[in-house]
C-alpha positions in Angstrom: 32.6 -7.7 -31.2 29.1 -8.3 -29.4 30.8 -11.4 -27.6 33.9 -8.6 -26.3 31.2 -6.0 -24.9 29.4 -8.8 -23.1 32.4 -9.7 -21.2 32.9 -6.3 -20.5 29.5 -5.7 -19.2 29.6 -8.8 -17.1 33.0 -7.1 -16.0 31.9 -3.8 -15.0 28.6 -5.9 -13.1 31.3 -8.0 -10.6 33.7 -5.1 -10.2 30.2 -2.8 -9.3 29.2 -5.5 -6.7 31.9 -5.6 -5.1 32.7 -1.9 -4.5 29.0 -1.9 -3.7 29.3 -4.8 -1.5 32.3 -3.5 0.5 30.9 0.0 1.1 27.3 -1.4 2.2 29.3 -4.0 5.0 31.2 -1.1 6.1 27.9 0.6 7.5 26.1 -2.1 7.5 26.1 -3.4 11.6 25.5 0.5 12.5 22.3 0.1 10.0 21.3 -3.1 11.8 21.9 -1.3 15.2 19.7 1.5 14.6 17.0 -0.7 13.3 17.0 -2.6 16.5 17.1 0.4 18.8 14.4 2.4 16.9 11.7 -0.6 16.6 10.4 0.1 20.1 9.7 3.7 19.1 7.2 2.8 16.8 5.6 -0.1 19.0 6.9 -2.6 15.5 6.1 -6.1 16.9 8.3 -7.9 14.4 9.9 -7.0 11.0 12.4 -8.3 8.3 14.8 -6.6 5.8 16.7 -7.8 2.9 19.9 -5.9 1.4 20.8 -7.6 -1.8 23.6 -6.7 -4.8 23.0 -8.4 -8.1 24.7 -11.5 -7.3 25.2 -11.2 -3.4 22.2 -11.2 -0.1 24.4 -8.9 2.2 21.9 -9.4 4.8 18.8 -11.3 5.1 17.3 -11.0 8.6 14.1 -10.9 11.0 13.5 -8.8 13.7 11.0 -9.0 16.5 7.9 -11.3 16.7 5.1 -12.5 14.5 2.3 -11.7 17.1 2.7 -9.1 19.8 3.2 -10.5 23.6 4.2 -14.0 22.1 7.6 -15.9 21.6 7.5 -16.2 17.9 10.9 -15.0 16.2 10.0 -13.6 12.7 13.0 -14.8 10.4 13.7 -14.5 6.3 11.3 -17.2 6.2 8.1 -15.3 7.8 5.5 -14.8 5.3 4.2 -10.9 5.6 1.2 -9.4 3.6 3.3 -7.1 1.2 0.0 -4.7 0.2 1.0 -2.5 -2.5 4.3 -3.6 -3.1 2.7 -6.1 -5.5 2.1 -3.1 -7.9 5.6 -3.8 -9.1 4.8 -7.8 -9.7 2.0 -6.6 -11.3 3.7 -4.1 -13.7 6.7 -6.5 -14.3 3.8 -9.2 -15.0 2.6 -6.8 -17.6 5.9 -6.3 -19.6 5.8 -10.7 -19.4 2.6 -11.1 -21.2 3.1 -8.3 -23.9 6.0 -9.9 -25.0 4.1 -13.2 -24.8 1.2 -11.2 -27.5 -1.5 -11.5 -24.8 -2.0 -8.0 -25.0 -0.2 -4.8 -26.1 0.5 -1.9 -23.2 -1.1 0.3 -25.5 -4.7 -1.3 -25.9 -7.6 0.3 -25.1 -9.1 -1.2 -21.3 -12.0 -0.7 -22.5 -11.1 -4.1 -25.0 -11.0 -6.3 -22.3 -13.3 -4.7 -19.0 -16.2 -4.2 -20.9 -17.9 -2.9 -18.1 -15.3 0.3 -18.1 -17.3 3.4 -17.9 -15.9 6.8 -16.7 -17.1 10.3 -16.0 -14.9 11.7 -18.6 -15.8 10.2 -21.6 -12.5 11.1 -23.5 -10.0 9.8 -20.8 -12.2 6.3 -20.9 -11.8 6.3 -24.7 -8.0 6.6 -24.7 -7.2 5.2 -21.8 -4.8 2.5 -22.1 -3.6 -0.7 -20.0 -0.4 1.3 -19.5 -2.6 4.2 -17.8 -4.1 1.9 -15.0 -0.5 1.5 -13.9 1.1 4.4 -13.8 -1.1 6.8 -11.8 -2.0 9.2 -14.3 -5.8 8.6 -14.8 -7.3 12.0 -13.1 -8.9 10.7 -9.8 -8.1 12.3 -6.7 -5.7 10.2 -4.8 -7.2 6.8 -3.8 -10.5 6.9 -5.4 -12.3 4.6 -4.9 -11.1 2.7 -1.9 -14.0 3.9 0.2 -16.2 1.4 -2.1 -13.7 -1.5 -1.9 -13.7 -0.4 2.4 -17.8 -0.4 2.3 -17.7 -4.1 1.2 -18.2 -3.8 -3.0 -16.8 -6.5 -5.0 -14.7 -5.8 -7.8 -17.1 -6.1 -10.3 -19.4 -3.7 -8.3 -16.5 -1.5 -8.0 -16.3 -1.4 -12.0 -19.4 -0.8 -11.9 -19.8 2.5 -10.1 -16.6 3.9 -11.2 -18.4 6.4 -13.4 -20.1 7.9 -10.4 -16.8 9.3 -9.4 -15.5 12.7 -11.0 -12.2 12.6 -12.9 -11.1 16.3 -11.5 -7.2 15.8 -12.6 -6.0 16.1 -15.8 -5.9 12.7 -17.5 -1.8 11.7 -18.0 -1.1 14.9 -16.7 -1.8 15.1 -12.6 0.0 12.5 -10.7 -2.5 10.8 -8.1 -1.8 7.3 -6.9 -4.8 4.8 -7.5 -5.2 0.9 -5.7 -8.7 0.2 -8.2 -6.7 1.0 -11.4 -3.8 -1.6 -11.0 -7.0 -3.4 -9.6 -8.9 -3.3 -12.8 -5.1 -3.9 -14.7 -5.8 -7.4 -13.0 -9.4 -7.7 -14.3 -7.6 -7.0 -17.7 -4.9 -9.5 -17.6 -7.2 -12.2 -16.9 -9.8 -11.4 -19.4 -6.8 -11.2 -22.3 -5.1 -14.7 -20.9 -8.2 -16.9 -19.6 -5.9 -17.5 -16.4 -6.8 -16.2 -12.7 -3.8 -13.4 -11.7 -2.8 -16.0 -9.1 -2.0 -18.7 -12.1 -0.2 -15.9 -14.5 2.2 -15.3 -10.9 3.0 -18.5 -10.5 3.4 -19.4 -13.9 5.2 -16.7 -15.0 7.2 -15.0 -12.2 6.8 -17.2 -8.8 8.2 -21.0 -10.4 10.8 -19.1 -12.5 12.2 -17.2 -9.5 12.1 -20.5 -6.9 9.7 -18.0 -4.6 8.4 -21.0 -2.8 6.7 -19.4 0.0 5.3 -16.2 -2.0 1.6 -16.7 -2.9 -1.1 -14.7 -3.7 -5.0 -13.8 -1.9 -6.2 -15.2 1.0 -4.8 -18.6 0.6 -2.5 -16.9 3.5 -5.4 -16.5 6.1 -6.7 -20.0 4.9 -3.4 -21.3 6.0 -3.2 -19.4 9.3 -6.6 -19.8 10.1 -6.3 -24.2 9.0 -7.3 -27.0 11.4 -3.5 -27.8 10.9 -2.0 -25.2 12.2 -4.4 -25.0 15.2 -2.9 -28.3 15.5 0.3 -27.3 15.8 -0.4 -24.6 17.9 -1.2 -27.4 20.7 2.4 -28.8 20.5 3.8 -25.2 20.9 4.4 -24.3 17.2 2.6 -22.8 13.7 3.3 -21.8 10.7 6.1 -18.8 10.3 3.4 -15.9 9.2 3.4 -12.3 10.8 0.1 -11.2 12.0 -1.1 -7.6 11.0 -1.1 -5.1 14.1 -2.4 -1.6 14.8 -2.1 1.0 17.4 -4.4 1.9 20.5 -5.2 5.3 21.4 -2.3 4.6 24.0 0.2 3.5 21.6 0.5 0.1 21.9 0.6 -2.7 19.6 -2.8 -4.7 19.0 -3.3 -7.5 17.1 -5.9 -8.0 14.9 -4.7 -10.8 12.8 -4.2 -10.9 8.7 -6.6 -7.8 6.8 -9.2 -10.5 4.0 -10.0 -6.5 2.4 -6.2 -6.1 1.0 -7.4 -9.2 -1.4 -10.0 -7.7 -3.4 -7.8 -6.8 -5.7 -5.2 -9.1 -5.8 -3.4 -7.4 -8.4 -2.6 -4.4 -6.5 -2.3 -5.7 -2.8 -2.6 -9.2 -2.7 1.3 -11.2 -2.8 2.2 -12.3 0.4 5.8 -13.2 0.3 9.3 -13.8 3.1 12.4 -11.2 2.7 14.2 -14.4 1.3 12.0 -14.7 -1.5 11.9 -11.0 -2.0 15.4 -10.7 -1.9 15.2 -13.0 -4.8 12.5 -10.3 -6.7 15.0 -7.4 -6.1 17.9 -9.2 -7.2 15.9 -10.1 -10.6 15.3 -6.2 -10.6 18.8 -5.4 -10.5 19.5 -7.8 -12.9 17.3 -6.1 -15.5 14.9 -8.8 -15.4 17.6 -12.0 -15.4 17.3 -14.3 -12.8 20.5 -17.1 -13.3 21.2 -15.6 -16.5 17.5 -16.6 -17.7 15.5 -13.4 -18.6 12.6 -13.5 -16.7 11.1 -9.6 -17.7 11.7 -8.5 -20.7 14.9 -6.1 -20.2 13.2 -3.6 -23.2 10.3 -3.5 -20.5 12.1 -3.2 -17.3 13.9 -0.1 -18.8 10.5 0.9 -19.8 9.3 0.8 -16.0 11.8 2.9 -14.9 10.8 5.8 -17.5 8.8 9.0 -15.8 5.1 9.0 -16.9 4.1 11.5 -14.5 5.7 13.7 -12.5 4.4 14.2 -8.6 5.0 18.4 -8.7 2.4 18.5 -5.6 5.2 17.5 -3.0 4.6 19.9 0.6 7.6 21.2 2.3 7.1 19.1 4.8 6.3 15.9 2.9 7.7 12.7 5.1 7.2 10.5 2.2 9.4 12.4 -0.5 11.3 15.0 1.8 12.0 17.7 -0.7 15.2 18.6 1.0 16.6 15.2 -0.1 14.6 14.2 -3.3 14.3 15.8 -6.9 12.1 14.6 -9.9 9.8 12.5 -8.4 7.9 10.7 -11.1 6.0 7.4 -11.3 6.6 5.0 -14.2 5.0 1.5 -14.2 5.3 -0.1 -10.6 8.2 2.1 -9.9 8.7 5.6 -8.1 11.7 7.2 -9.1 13.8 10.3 -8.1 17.1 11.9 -7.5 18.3 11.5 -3.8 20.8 13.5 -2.2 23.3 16.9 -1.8 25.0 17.6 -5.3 27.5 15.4 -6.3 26.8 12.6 -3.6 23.2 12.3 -5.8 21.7 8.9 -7.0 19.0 7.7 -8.7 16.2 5.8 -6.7 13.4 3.2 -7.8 10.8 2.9 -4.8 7.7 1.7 -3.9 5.8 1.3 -0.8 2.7 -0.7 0.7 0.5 -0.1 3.2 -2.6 -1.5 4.7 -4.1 -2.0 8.2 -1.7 -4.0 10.1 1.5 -3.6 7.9 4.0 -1.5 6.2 6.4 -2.7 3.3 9.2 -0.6 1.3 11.5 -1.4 -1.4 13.6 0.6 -2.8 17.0 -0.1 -5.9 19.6 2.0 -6.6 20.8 0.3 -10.0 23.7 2.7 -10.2 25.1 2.0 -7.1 24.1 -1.6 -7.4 21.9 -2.3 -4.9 18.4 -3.1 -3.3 16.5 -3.0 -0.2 13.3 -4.7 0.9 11.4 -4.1 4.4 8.5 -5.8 6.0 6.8 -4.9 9.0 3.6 -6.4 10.9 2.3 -2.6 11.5 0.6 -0.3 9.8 -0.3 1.5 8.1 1.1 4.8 6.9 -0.9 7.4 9.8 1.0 4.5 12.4 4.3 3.7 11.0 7.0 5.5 8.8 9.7 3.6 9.8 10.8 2.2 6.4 11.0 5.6 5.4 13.3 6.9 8.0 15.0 3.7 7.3 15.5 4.4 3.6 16.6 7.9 4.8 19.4 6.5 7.0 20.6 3.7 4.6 21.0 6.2 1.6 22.5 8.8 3.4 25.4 6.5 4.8 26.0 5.1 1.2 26.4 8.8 -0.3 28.4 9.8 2.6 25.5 12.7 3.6 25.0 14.1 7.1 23.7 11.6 9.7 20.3 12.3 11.3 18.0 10.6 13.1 15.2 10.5 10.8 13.4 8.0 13.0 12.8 10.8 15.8 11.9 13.2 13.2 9.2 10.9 11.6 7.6 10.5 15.1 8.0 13.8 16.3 6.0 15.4 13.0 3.3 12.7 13.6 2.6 13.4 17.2 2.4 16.7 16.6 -0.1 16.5 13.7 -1.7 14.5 15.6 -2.4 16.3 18.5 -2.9 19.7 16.3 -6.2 17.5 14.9 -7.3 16.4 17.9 -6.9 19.7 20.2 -8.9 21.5 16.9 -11.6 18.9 17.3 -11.7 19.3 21.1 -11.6 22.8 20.7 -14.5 23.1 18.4 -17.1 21.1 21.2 -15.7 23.1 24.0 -16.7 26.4 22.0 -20.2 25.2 21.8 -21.5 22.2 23.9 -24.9 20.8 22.5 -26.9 17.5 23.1 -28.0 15.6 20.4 -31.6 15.0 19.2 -33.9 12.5 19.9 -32.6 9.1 18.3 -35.9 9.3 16.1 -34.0 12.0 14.3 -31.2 9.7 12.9 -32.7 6.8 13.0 -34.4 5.4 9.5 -32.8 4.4 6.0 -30.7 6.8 3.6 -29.2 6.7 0.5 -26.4 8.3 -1.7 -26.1 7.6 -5.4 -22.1 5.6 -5.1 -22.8 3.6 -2.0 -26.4 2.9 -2.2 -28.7 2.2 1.4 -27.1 3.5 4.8 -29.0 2.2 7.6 -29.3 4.0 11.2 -30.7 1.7 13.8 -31.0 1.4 17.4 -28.3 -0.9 18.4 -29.3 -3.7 21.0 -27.3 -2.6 23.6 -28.9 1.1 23.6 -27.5 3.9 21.5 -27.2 4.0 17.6 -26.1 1.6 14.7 -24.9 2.2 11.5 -25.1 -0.2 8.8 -24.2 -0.7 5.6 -24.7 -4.0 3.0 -23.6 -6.3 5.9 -21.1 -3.8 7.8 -21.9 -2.1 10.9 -20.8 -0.1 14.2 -21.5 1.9 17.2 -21.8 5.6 16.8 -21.4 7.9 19.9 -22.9 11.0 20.6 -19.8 13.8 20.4 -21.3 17.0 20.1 -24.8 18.7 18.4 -25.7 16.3 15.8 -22.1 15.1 15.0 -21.1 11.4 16.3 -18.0 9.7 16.4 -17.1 6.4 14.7 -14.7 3.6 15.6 -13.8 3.2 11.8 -12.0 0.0 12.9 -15.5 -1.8 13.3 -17.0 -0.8 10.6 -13.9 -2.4 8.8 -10.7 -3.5 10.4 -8.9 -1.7 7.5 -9.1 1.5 9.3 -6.8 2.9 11.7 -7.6 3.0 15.5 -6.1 6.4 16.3 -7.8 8.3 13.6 -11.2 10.3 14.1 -13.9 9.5 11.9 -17.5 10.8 12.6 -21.0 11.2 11.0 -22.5 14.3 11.4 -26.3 15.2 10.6 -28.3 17.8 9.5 -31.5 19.4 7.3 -32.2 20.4 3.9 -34.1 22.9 2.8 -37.4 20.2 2.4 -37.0 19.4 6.0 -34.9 16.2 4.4 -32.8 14.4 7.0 -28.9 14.2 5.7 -25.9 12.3 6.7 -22.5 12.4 6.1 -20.2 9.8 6.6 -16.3 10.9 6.6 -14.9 8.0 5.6 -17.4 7.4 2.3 -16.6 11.3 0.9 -16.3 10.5 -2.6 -19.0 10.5 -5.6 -20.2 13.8 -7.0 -22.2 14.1 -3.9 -21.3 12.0 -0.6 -24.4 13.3 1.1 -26.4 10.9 2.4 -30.5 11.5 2.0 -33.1 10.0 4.5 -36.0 8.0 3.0 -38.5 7.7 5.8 
C-alpha cells in the first residue's frame, strides 16, 4: 500500500511540473523582456535570475555586468553576495543538526551563548534557538545593526545586547532581526565544535554539488588575490559581481564587495551563482530531497513553512507586502509566507529577501504551483532598488492570470516621491530659520553613550570637523544651527549614498555638551554626553 501511494505521489510531482512548466514558458520571454527593459530604470549594473520546477531549470540566465562601465557579462556562474537570503540556509541548517542530536529547536540559547543577557529577563529565560530565527524576540526592527555598522565584533555585540530595550511583546510582535540569526550561528557552533562555514559545507554545500557557493570573506580574499590581479593583466578575472550604490544623481557607483555583511555569517554571509541557487530552490521544492537523497529533514522543512508570527503592522502603502495583493503575512523559520492574489486565482508564497550596501537578492517558491524563483542583483540596497519586488509582482500575476501592471514604474515612482517629500521637509526646515554654527570648540572634545561607548569630535586635517568612533571616522558639515550633515557612506560603506544622516548638538540643563548621532539611535538612551 505505501509502495502504491509513493508512485502516486511521484505521479502527481511529474504531471505538476509539467503543467507548471508549460504555463511558466508560455510567459516566460515576455518576463525576460521586461526584466531587460526595466534594468536601466533602476541604474542595475548586472543581475541573474533562476526559474526552477522540481526537476526542471526553465531559465538560468545573467543580465548586465559585474562592474559598472566595464565589459564583464555576469552569467549563472557569477558569484553575488546573497545578504540575508542565507537566513534560509541557516534555518534549513538548523532542522539538519537537530535531527543529527546536536541540539533540540527548543533549547534554551542561553545553553550554548553563555554570554546571553537581555533587558527582559523573562524573554532571555525562555527564549529558545527556534526564537532567534523566526523574528519574534521583541526588538524593534533591526536592533542592533547600528553596533555591528559602528565596527563591534560579535562577541561585543552579545555583549551589549542587554543595553537595548525589548519594547515588543516576546513571540508576539513580528520585527525582523540580522543579530538573532547572528547569535543562531554563535549557537550552532558552540553545540557542534565546527565553524558555520564547515557545518555549510559539510552538511548542505558538498551534498548539493554547490561548487562555487561559499561562505565569509573568502569572496573578497579571492577578488582582492595576487591571482586574479594577475589575470586582470591578460584581460580577464574571476566571474564575481561587485556591490554598487547610487549617487545623489542616480547613477551607479562602485564600491566593490561590503567585508560588514560577514560579521555574522549566519545571517548574511553565503555568497553563491543562480546555478547553484537554482540547485537550493529546487531542494526546497523537493521538501528537502536533492536526487532522491534527503538533504533537510522533510518533518522540518514542513516545520519552516508554519506561521510563528504574524506581520499585522503592514501600511497601505507597503512596497514590500502590498496589501492589495498579499494576506496572512507571517514569518516561520527562514521563510516569509502569505496568500497572493484576487480570490480564486490565490496561492501560497514562501519568500525571503536580502539586502545590503551594494546588492539586492529575492527568492521566492510557490510549492502548490510548483515552482521557484531566485534573483541577484549587484545594487542595493532596499532605499535603492525594489526591483525583485516588482519582479515577483509581475511573475505571479502572469502565473494566476491577474491584471498586468507595471509594478516597476510604480516602485520608482513611490520612491522618488518619498524621497523628495524628505528632503524638501529638511530643506524647508533651514530655510524657515537660517543660523551659523558655533565655534568648533563647542563640538569638539570626547563623548560617550552607554551602547556605543567613546564618540570622538576632532578637527579634521583638512579644516572642519571629524567624527570618530573605535577606528571609524568622517567629515561632518555644517547644515544649519548646530545640526551637521554626515556622508554615512564614510563612516561605513554599508550606508546608502542618497540618504540624509546628520548629528545635531545641543545643552543640558548642567551646561553638558550632547550629541546625537542618527544612525546610532538605539539603547535606552542614544544621547551622546561630552566629557571635557
Amino acid at each position: 500500500m505505501l509502495k502504491y501511494f509513493l508512485i502516486l505521489s511521484i505521479i502527481h510531482s511529474f504531471a505538476l511540473s509539467a503543467a507548471t512548466e508549460q504555463r511558466i514558458n508560455q510567459f516566460l520571454p515576455k518576463f525576460v523582456q521586461y526584466i531587460e527593459k526595466n534594468m536601466a530604470s533602476w541604474a542595475i549594473p548586472g543581475m541573474a535570475v533562476v526559474i526552477v520546477t522540481s526537476n526542471k531549470i526553465l531559465l538560468c540566465k545573467g543580465f548586465g555586468t559585474r562592474e559598472v562601465g566595464k565589459n564583464k557579462p555576469v552569467t549563472e556562474h557569477t558569484i553575488f553576495q546573497i545578504a540575508s537570503l542565507t537566513k534560509n540556509f541557516t534555518a534549513s541548517l538548523a532542522g539538519i543538526l537537530e535531527a543529527r542530536k546536536i541540539f533540540s529547536l527548543q533549547d534554551p540559547v542561553k545553553k550554548y551563548l553563555h554570554g546571553f543577557n537581555l533587558a527582559n529577563k523573562e524573554s532571555e529565560e525562555k527564549a529558545t534557538l527556534q526564537d532567534l530565527i523566526s523574528h519574534r524576540m521583541g526588538f524593534a526592527p533591526f536592533a542592533g545593526d547600528s553596533l555591528m555598522k559602528s565596527g563591534y565584533s560579535p562577541k561585543e555585540i552579545v555583549a551589549k545586547f542587554h543595553l537595548i530595550p525589548q519594547d515588543q511583546q516576546f513571540r508576539e510582535d513580528y520585527s525582523y532581526s540580522n543579530q538573532m540569526f547572528g547569535f543562531m550561528g554563535l549557537a550552532m557552533e558552540e553545540a557542534s565544535h565546527k565553524s558555520y562555514e564547515d557545518l555549510l559545507n559539510e552538511c548542505i554545500y558538498h551534498p548539493l554539488n554547490m561548487t562555487r557557493s561559499s561562505v565569509g570573506s573568502i569572496l573578497i580574499k579571492q577578488e582582492n588575490s595576487f591571482f586574479n590581479s594577475l589575470k586582470r593583466v591578460f584581460g580577464t578575472d574571476e566571474n564575481i559581481a561587485l556591490c554598487h550604490d547610487k549617487d545623489l544623481e542616480g547613477n551607479a557607483v562602485c564600491i566593490g564587495l561590503d567585508p560588514l555583511i560577514y560579521t555574522f555569517p549566519s545571517t548574511s554571509g553565503i555568497n553563491t551563482t543562480a546555478h547553484d541557487f537554482g540547485i537550493w530552490l529546487q531542494c526546497q521544492l523537493n521538501n528537502g530531497k536533492h536526487e532522491n537523497i534527503q538533504i533537510i529533514p522533510e518533518e522540518h522543512i514542513k516545520a519552516m513553512r508554519q506561521s510563528l508570527v504574524k506581520h499585522t503592522k503592514i501600511k497601505p502603502t507597503d512596497m514590500q507586502f502590498p496589501p492589495e495583493l498579499m494576506k496572512n503575512v507571517g514569518y516561520g523559520m527562514g521563510w516569509f509566507m502569505y496568500d497572493y492574489g484576487v480570490e480564486e486565482n490565490t496561492a501560497q508564497v514562501f519568500e525571503h529577501m536580502g539586502g545590503y550596501s551594494g546588492q539586492r537578492s529575492f527568492m521566492f517558491i510557490c510549492p502548490s504551483g510548483g515552482f521557484a524563483v531566485g534573483i541577484l542583483t549587484n545594487l542595493g540596497h532596499f532605499n535603492v532598488n525594489l526591483f525583485p519586488e516588482a519582479l515577483r509582482n509581475v511573475f505571479l500575476n502572469f502565473f494566476l492570470n491577474l491584471e498586468e501592471k507595471d509594478w516597476s514604474k510604480e516602485y520608482i515612482d513611490r520612491k522618488n516621491s518619498h524621497f523628495k517629500k524628505i528632503s524638501t521637509q529638511r530643506t524647508n526646515k533651514k530655510l524657515l530659520n537660517p543660523t551659523p554654527k558655533k565655534a568648533d570648540k563647542f563640538y569638539v572634545g570626547t563623548y560617550t553613550n552607554e551602547l556605543y561607548g567613546e564618540m570622538k569630535i576632532e578637527i579634521s586635517d583638512k579644516g572642519g570637523l571629524l567624527l570618530r568612533i573605535k577606528d571609524k571616522s568622517c567629515n561632518i558639515v555644517h547644515w544649519n544651527a548646530d545640526e551637521f550633515s554626515i556622508n554615512g557612506w564614510e563612516f561605513n560603506g554599508n550606508m546608502s549614498r542618497t540618504d540624509p544622516h546628520f548629528i545635531e548638538f545641543g545643552e543640558n540643563e548642567k551646561g553638558q555638551t550632547l550629541a546625537y548621532i542618527s544612525f546610532l539611535h538605539e539603547g535606552n538612551n542614544p544621547i551622546f554626553m561630552k566629557k571635557n
